[in-house]
N, C-alpha and C positions, 0 to 999 in steps of 0.2 A: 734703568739699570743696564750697565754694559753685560752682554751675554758672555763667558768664560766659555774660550773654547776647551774641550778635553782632549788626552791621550789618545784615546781613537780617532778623533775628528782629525789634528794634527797626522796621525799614521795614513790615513786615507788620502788627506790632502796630498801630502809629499811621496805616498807610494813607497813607503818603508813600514816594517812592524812597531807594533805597539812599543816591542823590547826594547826596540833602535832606539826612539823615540825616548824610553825613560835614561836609557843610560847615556845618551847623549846629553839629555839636561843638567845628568849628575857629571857629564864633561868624561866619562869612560875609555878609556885608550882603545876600549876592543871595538869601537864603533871609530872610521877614519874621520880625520880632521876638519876638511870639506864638508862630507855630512853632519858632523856633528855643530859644525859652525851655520849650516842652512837652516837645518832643525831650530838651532837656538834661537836666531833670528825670526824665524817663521813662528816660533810660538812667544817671543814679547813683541810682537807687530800686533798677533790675535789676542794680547791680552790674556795670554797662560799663565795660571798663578798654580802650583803644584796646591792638589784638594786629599792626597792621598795618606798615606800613614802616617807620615812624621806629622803633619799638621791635626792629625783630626785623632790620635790616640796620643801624642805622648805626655801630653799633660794633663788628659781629662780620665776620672772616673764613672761610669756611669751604669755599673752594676748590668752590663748585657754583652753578650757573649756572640762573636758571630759565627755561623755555621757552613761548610761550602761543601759540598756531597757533589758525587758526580752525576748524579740520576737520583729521582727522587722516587721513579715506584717499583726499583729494587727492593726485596722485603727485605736485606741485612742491613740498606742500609735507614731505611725505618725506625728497624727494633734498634738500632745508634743514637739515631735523631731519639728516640722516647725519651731512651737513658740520661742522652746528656741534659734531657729539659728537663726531667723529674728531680735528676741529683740539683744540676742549677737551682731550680727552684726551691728545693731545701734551702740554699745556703744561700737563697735571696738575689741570686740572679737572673734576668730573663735574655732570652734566646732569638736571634735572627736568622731565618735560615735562608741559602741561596743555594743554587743548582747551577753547574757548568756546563750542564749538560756535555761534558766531555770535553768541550772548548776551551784552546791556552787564553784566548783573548775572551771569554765569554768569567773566564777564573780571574784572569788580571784584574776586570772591571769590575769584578763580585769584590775583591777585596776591596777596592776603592768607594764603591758604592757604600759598603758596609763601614769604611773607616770613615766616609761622610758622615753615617749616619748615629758618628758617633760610640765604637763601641770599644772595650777593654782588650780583647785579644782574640784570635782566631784558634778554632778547631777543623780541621779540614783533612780531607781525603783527594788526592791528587789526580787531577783530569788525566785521561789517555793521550792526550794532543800535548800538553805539558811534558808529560813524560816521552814521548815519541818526539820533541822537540829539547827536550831534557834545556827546560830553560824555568828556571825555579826565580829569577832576578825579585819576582813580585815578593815571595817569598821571603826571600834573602833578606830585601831592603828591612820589612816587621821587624825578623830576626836583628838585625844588624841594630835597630834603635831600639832594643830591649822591650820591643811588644812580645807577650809570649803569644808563641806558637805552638798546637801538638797537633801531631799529624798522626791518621790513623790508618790501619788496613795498605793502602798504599803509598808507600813512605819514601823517602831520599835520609838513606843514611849519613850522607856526605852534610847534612845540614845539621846547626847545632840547634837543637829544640827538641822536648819532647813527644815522645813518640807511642803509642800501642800498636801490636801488631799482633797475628796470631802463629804457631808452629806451621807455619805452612806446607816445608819442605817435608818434615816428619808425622803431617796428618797427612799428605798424599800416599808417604811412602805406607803408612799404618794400612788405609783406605787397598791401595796395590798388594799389601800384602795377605792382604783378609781375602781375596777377590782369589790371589796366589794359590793360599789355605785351603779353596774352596775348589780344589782343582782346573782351575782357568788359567789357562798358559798364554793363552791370545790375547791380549786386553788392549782395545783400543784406547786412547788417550785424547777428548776434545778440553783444547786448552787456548790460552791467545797468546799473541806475538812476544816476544821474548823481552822487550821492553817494558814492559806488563810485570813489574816486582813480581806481585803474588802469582800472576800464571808460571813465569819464570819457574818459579821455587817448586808448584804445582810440579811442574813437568820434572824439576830433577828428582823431587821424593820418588816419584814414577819410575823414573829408570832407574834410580839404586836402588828402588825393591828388586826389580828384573835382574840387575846385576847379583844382588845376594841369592838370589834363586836360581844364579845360573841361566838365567833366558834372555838370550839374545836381540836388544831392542828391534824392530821393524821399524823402520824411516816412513813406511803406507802406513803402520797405524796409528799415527800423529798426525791428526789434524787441527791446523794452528788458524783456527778463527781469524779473521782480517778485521781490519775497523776503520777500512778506509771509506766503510758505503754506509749505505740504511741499515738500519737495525733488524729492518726487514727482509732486507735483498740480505744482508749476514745470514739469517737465518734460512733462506730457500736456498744460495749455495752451499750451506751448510750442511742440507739435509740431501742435496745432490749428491753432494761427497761422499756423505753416507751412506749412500746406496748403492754409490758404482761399489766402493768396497767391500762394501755386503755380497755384490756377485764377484769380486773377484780372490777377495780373499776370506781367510777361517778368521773368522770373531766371537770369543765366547763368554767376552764382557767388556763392559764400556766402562771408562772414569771420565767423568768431566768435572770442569773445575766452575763449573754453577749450575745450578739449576737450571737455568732456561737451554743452558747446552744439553744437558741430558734428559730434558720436555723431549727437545726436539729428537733426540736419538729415540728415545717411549716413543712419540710419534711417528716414526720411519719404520722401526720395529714393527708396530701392531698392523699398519699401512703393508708391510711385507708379509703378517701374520708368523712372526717369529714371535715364539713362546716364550719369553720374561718369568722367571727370569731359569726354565728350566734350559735352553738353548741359547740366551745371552744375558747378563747379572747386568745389573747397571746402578752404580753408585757417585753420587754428585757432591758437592761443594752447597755449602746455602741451606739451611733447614729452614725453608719458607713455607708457605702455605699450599705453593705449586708440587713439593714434594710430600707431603702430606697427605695433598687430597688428589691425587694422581690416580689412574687405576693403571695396575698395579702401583702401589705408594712408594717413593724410592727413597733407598736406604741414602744417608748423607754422610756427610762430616758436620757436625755444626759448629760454628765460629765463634757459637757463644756473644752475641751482638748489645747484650743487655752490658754484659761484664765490660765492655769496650769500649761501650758508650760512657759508662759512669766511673770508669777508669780515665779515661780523657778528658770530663770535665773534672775528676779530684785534681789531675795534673796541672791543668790550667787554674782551677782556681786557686789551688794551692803557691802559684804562682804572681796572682793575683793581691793574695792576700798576706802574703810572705814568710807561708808557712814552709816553703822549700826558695832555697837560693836560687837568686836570679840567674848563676854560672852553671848551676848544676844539672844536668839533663839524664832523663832515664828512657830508658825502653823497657815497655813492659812489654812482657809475652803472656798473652791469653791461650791455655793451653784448648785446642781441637780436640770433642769427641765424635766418635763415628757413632749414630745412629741406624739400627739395621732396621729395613723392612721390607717387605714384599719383594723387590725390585731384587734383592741379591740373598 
């Protein structure tokens, strides 16, 4: 049996991306003429036969659903994974899941893999590398041949499919204002880079509560997470930062837009022996089990993960089984509640 080379092994070979690589095959004007005449050649020489969505969904049914998360021991996006596999299973579908671990090219090959292996349509949440490269083609193409797609939590509006998502901007600002309320005028902000939909959104609920209340944002107390390194190294510059400005500036509560941001701010805190939340409040994003069982417990917003999960697979299946039109697309809004505890 001849061995079929893939999209990556081709990208490697000729020292261009995966993206070059697909859209060159599809002959794409935004990749130049030379490359995309080398490319073509170079993959019917190896014996490249395209193995990806058009070939391996558009005519087959086979009652399973593929899943692409960007981290797998995130608790939100767990309690997502439950949902959609419980609702699925009601209605006689079963579930594949894959993990991008953050990666545009690690999400490219998820869909592939997954459309190998034969399944009906995708549910996915969009890698950080994808979005910070804002190259959705993989996407696209599903879209484009009438495989349905719903995208959750971190979305591209610009794409036709559907969508869940939660109030992001007006559970920050709710969260800013409660924090407001409680006479805290200082409120630090850990959130991520602005490519980052949901941090985006995060940070502007933030500063139009400050703006309704008259308080003047601080540029020092926004700190915008990086995600260029380890998860690890994020987390020890992270908690660097948060210490120089602990000595140099007034902080008299923290917002972050997850959980493990504001682990780590409870852990600098108790480390500096600053009293939580009688000298600084801290309230987080993610009602997981890290804010739960914290000491002191910290109050959240929750995103409601169960409703978003089994909101995404009705969309899909619904799609599937053509109980909603194939042109039609919705976004649903899963509305945020703040949970208080200890922490604020």
């Amino acid at each position: 049996m001849i061995k079929r080379i893939t999209l990556k092994e081709i990208a490697n070979e000729l020292n261009v991306s995966i993206s070059a690589v697909s859209k060159s095959l599809k002959d794409s004007p935004e990749i130049g003429a030379e490359t995309r005449k080398k490319i073509k050649a170079f993959a019917k020489a190896h014996n490249y036969r395209p193995n990806n969505i058009a070939l391996s969904l558009k005519n087959r049914k086979t009652k399973t659903i593929g899943v692409i998360i960007p981290e797998i021991v995130h608790h939100f996006f767990s309690i997502v994974i439950n949902s959609i596999e419980k609702y699925a299973a009601k209605n006689g579908y079963n579930v594949i899941i894959a993990v991008s671990n953050e990666s545009f090219e690690k999400e490219v090959l998820n869909m592939e893999t997954l459309a190998n292996g034969h399944i009906d349509g995708f549910i996915m949440s969009i890698a950080k590398e994808s979005l910070m490269k804002q190259d959705f083609h993989h996407i696209k193409e599903s879209i484009d041949l009438g495989i349905p797609v719903v995208l959750f939590d971190r979305v591209i509006h610009d794409l036709n499919c559907d969508k869940v998502i939660v109030n992001d901007k007006e559970a920050a600002k709710l969260a800013t204002q409660n924090l407001i309320d409680d006479n805290r005028k200082n409120i630090l902000l850990i959130t991520s880079e602005d490519y980052i939909s949901v941090g985006k959104l995060r940070t502007e609920g933030y500063l139009e509560a400050l703006k309704d209340n008259n308080i003047i944002p601080d540029s020092d107390l926004i700190i915008k997470v990086s995600d260029k390194e380890s998860s690890h190294t994020e987390m020890n510059s992270l908690e660097s930062e948060l210490e120089n400005i602990l000595k140099n500036k007034t902080v008299d509560a923290i917002l972050g837009v997850n959980e493990i941001y504001a682990a780590s701010a409870l852990k600098v805190l108790r480390k500096n022996k600053v009293s939580v939340p009688k000298e600084i409040a801290i309230i987080s994003f993610t009602d997981g089990v890290i804010s739960r069982y914290s000491s002191p417990s910290l109050s959240t917003i929750s995103q409601h993960g169960e409703l978003i999960g089994t909101k995404a697979a009705e969309l899909l299946i619904d799609k599937l089984t053509g109980k909603s039109n194939s042109s039609d697309f919705k976004t649903e809004i899963i509305k945020c509640t703040l949970i208080k505890r200890e922490s604020s």
